[in-house]
C-alpha positions in Angstrom: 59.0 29.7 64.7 56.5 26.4 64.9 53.1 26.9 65.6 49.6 25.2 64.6 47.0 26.9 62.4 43.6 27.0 65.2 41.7 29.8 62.7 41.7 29.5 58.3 39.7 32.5 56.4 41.1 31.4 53.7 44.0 33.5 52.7 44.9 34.4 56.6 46.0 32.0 59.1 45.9 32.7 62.6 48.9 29.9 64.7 49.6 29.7 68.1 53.0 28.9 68.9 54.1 26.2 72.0 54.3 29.6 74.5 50.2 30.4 73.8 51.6 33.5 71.3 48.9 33.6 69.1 50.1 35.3 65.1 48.1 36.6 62.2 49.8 34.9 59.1 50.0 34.5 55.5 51.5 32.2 53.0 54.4 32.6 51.3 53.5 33.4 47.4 55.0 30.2 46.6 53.7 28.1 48.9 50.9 27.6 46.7 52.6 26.2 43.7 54.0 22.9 45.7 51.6 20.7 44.6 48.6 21.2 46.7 45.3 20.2 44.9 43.3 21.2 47.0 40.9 24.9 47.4 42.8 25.7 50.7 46.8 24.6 51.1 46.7 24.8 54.4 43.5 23.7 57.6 42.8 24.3 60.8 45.1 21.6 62.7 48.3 21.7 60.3 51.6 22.8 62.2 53.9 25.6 60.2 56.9 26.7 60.5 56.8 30.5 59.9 58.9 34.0 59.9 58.0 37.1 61.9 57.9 40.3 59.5 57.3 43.6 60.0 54.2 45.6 58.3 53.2 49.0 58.9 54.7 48.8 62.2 52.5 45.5 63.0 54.2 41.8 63.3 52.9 39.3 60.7 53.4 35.3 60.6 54.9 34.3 56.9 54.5 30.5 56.6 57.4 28.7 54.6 56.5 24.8 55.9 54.1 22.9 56.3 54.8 19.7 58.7 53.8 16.2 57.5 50.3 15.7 58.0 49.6 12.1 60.5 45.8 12.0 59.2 43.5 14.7 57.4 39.4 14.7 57.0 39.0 15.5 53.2 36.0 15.6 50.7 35.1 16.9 48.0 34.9 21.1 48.2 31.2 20.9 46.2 29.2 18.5 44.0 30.4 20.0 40.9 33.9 20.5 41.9 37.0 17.6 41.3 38.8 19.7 43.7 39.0 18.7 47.1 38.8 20.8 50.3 40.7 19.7 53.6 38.5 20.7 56.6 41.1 19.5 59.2 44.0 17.8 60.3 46.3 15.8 62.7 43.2 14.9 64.5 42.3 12.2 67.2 38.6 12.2 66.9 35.8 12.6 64.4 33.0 13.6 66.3 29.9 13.6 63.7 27.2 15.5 65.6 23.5 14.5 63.4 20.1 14.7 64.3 17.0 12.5 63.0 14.7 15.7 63.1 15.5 19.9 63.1 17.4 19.1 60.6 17.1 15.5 59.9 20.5 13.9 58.7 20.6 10.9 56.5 22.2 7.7 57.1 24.2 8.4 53.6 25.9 11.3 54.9 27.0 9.9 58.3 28.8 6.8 55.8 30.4 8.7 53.8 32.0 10.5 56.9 32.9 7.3 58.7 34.4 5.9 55.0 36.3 9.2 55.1 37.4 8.6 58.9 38.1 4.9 58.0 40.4 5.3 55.6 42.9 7.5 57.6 42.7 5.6 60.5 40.7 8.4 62.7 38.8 7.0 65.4 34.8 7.9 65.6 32.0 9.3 67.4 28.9 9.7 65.9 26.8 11.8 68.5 23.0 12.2 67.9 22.0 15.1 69.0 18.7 17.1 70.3 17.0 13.3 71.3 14.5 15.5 73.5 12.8 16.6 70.3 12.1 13.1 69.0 8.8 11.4 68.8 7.9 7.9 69.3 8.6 7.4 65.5 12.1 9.2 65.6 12.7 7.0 68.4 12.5 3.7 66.8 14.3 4.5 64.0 17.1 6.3 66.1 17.5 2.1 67.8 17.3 1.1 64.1 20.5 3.5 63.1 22.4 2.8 67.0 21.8 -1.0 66.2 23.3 -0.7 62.5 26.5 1.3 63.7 26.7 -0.7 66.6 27.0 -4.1 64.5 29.8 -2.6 62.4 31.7 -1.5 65.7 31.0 2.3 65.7 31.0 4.2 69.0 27.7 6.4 69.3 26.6 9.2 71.8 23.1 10.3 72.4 22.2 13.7 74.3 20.8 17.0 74.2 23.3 20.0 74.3 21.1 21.2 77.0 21.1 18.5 79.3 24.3 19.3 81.8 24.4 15.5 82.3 24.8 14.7 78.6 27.5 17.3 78.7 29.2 15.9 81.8 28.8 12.4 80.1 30.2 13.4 76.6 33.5 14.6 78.3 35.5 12.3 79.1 35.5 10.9 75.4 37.0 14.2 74.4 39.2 14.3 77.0 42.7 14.9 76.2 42.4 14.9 72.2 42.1 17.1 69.6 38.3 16.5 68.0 37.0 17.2 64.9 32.8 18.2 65.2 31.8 18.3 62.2 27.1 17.8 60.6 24.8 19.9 59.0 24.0 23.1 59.8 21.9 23.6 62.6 22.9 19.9 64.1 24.1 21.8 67.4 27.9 21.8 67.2 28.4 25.2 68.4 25.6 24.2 71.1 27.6 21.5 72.4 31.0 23.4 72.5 29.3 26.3 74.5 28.2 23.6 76.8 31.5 22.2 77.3 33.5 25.5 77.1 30.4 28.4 78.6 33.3 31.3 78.4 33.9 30.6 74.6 30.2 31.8 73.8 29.9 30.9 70.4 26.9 32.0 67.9 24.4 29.3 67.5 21.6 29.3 64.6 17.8 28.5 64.0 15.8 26.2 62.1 14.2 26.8 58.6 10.5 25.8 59.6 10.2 25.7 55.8 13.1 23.6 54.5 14.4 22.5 58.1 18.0 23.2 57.6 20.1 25.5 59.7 22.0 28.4 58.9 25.7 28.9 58.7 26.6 30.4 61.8 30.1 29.0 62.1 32.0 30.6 59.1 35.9 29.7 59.5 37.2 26.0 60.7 38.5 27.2 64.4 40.0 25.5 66.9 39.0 25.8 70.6 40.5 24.9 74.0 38.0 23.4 76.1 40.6 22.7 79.2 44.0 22.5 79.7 44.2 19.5 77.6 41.7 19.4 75.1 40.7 20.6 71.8 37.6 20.9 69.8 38.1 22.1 66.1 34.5 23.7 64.9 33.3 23.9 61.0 31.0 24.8 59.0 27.9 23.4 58.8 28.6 20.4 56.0 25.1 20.0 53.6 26.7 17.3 51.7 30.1 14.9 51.9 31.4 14.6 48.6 33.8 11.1 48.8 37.2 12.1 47.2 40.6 9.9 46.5 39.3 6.6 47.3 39.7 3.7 44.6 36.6 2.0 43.6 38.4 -1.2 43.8 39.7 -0.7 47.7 35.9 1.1 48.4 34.8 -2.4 50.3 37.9 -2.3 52.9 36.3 1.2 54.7 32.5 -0.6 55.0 33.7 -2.8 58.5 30.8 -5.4 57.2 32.3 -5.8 53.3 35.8 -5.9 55.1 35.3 -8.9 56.9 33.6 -10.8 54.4 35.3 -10.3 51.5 38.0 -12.8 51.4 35.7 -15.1 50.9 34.9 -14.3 47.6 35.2 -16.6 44.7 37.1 -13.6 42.8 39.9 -11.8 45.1 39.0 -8.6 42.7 35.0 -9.0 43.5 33.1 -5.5 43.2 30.3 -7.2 45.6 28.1 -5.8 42.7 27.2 -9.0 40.8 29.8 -11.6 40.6 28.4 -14.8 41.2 29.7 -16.8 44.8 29.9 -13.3 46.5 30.1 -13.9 50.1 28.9 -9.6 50.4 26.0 -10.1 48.4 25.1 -13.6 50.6 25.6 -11.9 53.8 23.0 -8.9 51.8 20.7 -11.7 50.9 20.6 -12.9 54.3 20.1 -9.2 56.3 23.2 -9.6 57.7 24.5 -6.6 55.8 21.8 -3.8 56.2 20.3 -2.6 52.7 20.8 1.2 53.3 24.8 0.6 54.1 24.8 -1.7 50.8 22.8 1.3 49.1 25.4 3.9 49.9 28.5 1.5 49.3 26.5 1.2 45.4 26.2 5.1 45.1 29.8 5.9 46.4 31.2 3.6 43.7 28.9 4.6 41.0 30.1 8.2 42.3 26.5 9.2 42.7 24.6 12.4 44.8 21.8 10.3 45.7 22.1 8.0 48.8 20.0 6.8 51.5 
């Protein structure tokens, strides 16, 4: 039987098959001895091919095969870790959902998302969220961020999950795709996919007036049908985006402002770090590349924590 994984605990599987059968599965034992490097062989998106066995009476899903993957979001699985963790696949949207307050979300962590996006060729989103609670201050420097992404030809969404209008809006980009939500804890994901979907009635979180971060209240990756013909695939809240598998030297083909500049270099293997006649560094002079996306290109190369 063929299904796709919509729910990953980690060693259980749940995979709805074409007819809407939904199975409780398990991997093969050596399934995970086929190479995978990652903390979890399989994510929420991947189609299987599995058998139906019996167990105590009850049906269970045995995955053999995993179908090639068209496109994966990956990063690393913590700061300390080389592995890596896969949080979905086969997807046709990122949808970043970040906030500028309750809990703010840092321009660092949205690039290293759309790097990540970039470099499997999955279209973006990047949704800011709760704008009702910004002040005037929060305001200007949300034009600030939509006039950065905007210049480097990122597609961005503004609402509050509890505005029906901002829901209504926000539809018809999801329309018809399977979307990856994905932020910080607390950011309102499960807010959003509520509002979209009322009957799915998912648990939503509070803020830490102390260290303004949210608490986990999605636990497993899931995927959910919000009509007929779309689907929303909900994670955990992300704190940070570890960069994984990308070479230092092709780094400056997934910033959309390095890209276009950089075949006119003087040195076709320029770093944009400090060669001389380097048409990055120019354009940097000259504020046509903005210093915080230059900041976080130089802290994803140098493979650093820190960004702005």
């Amino acid at each position: 039987m063929q299904g796709v994984v919509i729910k990953s605990t980690g060693s259980w599987f749940q995979v709805k098959t074409l007819n809407g059968n939904t199975y409780a599965c398990r991997i093969r034992g050596k399934f995970r001895l086929e190479g995978y490097k990652t903390t979890n062989p399989l994510a929420v998106g991947d189609i299987v091919e599995f058998d139906i066995e019996k167990s105590n009476e009850e049906e269970i899903g045995v995955i053999h095969t995993l179908s090639h993957r068209r496109n994966y979001i990956i990063r690393k699985s913590n700061k300390l870790s080389s592995q890596s963790q896969i949080i979905a696949s086969n997807i046709d949207l990122v949808m970043p959902v970040v906030t500028l307050v309750s809990p703010p979300t840092s321009m660092g962590f949205i690039d290293r998302i759309l790097l990540t996006a970039e470099a499997y060729k999955i279209p973006v989103l990047l949704v800011f969220n709760k704008v009702d609670l910004y002040d005037s201050i929060a305001k200007e420097v949300l034009q600030e961020w939509l006039s950065i992404y905007h210049a480097i030809g990122i597609q961005t969404f503004c609402m509050s999950s509890f505005d029906a209008k901002d829901i209504e809006d926000l539809r018809p980009f999801l329309f018809h795709k399977t979307t990856l939500i994905c932020g910080h804890s607390g950011a309102g994901k499960s807010s959003i996919i509520n509002a979209l979907n009322p009957e799915l009635k998912l648990k939503t979180g509070i803020i830490s007036d102390q260290h303004q971060k949210g608490k986990h209240t999605t636990t497993f990756a899931e995927m959910f049908d919000i009509d007929e013909y779309t689907k929303i695939i909900d994670t955990p809240g992300i704190r940070d985006f570890g960069v994984i598998d990308i070479d230092k030297k092709e780094l400056g083909h997934y910033f959309p402002e390095i890209k276009e500049r950089m075949s006119k270099c003087k040195f076709h293997n320029c770093t944009h770090i400090n060669e001389p006649k380097c048409a990055v560094l120019d354009a940097l002079e000259k504020g046509e590349i903005h210093e915080s996306r230059y900041y976080n290109y130089l802290s994803i190369f140098y493979n650093e924590d820190t960004f702005a």
